[in-house]
C-alpha positions in Angstrom: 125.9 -187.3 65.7 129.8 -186.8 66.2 131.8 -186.8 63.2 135.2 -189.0 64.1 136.7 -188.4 60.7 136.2 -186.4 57.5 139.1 -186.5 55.0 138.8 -185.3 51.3 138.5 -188.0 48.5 138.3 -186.8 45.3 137.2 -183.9 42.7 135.2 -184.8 39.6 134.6 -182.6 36.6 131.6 -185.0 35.4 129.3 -187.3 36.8 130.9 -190.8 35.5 134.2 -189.3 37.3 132.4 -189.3 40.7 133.4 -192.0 43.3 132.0 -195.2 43.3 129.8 -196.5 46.5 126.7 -197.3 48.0 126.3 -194.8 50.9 124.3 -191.8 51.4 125.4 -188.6 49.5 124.5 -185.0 51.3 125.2 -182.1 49.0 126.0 -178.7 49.4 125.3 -176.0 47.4 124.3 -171.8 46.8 124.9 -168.7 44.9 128.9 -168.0 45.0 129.9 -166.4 48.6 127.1 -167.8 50.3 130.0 -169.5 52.6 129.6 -172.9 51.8 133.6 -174.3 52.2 133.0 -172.6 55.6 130.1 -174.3 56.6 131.2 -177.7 55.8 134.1 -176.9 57.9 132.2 -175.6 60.6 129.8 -179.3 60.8 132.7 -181.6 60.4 135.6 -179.6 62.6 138.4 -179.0 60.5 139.2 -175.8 59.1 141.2 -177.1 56.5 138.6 -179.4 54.8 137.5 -177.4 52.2 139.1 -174.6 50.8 137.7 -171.3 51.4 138.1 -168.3 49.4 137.5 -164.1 49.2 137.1 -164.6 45.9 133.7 -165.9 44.6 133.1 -169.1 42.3 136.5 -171.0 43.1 134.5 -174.4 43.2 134.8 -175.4 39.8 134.7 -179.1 40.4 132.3 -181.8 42.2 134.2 -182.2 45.6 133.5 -185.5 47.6 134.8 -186.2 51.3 134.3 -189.4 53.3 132.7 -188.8 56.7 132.7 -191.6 59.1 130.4 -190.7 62.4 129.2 -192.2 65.5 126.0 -192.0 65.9 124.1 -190.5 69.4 121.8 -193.0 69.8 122.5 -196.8 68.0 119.0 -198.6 66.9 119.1 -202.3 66.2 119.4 -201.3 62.4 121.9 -199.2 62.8 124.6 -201.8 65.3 123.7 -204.4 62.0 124.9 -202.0 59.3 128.3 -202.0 58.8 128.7 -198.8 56.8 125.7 -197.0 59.1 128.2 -194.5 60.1 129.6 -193.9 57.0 128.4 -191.2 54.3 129.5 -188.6 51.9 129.8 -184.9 52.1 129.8 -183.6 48.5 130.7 -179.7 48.0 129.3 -178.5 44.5 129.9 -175.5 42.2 127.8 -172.2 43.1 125.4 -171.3 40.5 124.3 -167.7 39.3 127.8 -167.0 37.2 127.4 -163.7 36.1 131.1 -163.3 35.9 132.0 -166.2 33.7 131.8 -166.8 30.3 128.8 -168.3 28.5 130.8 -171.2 27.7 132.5 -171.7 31.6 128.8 -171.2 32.6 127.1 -174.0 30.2 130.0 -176.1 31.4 129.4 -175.6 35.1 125.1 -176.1 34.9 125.7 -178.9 33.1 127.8 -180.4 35.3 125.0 -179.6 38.5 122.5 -181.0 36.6 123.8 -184.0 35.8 124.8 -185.0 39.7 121.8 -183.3 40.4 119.7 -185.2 38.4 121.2 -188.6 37.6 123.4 -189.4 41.5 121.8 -192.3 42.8 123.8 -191.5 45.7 122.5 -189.0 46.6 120.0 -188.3 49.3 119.6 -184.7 50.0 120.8 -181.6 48.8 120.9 -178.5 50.7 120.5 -175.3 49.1 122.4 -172.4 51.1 120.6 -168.9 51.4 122.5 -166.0 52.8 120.5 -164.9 55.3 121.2 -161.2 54.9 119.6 -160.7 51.9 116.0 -160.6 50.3 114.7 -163.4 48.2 117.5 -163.7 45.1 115.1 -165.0 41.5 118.0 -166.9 41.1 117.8 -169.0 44.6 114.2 -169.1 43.5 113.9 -170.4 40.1 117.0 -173.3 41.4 114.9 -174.8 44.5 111.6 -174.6 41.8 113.7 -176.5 39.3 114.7 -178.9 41.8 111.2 -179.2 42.8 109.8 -179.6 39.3 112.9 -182.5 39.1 111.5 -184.5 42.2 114.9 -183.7 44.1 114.4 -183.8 47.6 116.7 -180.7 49.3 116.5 -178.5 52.4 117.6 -174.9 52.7 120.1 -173.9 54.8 120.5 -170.1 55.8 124.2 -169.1 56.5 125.9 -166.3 58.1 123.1 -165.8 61.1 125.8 -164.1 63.2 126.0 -161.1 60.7 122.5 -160.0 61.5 120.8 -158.7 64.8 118.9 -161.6 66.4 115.6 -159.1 65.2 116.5 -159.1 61.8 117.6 -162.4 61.4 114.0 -163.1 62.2 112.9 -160.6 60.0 114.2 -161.3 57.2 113.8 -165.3 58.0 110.2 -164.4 58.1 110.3 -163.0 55.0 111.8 -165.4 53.0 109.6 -168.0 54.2 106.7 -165.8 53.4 107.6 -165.6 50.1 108.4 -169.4 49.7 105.3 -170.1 50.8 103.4 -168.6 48.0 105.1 -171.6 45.9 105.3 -174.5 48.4 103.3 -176.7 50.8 104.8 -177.8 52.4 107.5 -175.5 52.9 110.8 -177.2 52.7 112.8 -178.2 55.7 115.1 -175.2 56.8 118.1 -174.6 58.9 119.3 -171.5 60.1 123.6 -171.2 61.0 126.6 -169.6 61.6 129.9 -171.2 60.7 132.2 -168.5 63.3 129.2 -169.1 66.2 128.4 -173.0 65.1 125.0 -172.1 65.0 122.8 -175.0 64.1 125.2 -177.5 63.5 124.1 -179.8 66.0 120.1 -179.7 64.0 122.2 -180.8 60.8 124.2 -183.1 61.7 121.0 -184.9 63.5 119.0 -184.2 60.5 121.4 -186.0 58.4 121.7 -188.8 61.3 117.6 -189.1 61.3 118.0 -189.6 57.4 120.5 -192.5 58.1 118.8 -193.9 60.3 115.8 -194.4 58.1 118.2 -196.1 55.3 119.5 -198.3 57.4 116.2 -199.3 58.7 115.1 -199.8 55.0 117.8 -202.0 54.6 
């Protein structure tokens, strides 16, 4: 897939303030820091797209930005769709808010849970794990409440380039190890670097394979 435009469209504090459409919705979203602003910058090629930050927790809002692509191979669906290469990037709060109060903190799972939960739009979420670190509970008890929800969502490990290629594996390993006690099958997963643009071409096709199979649908 090649992404020939992604400009920002709009930030929503609740779900009814969300933009209205009928294409597919990909979401992003991980503990604070996990370097999610950079990895949507990183798949769609401009730096500028969403706003990064050194200090945790600044998305407080449901972002949305409208990506039109080409797609690397055209089916017959996809040439008879008008809005095949059309879909929506959606950047949403990090959870695990330790530092904010109980009230900020209701606010901001609420808000989750309702996109999360009642989007039509939206057609995969993916859950980003930094790669560097041991199984969080907190990463845990999110992708077995989105299980438990019937939300489909794949996980996406970030920051690959600040580990050997050994432990990257390593600790990769692990973490699917210890999913596996939980799942079967395990949940699709991605591993990526947004400074070497490490698996950006597997997402961007995952997410291409996905349209395809809407537009098929059709």
């Amino acid at each position: 897939m090649e992404i020939k435009s992604a400009t920002y469209l709009k930030s929503s504090a609740l779900l009814d303030q969300c933009p209205e459409h009928h294409s597919p919705e990909y979401a992003f979203i991980g503990r604070s820091n996990v370097g999610k602003s950079s990895l949507i910058n990183m798949l769609t090629g401009n730096k500028r797209l969403a706003k990064t930050s050194a200090t945790p927790g600044k998305t407080l809002l449901i972002n949305h930005f409208e990506i039109h692509s080409k797609p690397s191979a055209q089916s017959v669906a996809t040439r008879q769709s008008a809005n095949s290469g059309l879909w929506y990037l959606v950047d949403l709060p990090g959870y695990g808010f330790a530092k904010r109060s109980k009230t900020e903190r209701q606010k901001l799972e609420n808000m989750i849970a309702g996109y999360v939960l009642q989007r039509e739009q939206l057609t995969n979420l993916f859950v980003l794990i930094d790669s560097r670190h041991a199984p969080q509970q907190v990463d845990l008890e999110f992708m077995q409440w989105l299980g438990e929800s019937g939300v489909p969502f794949s996980i996406v490990f970030t920051k690959a380039d600040k580990l050997s290629k050994q432990a990257l594996a390593n600790n990769i390993n692990a973490y699917l190890t210890r999913l596996a006690e939980d799942w079967e099958p395990l949940p699709p997963h991605f591993i990526t670097s947004s400074e070497t643009r490490q698996g950006r071409d597997e997402l961007l096709n995952y997410i291409e394979e996905i349209n395809r199979e809407i537009n098929n649908n059709i």
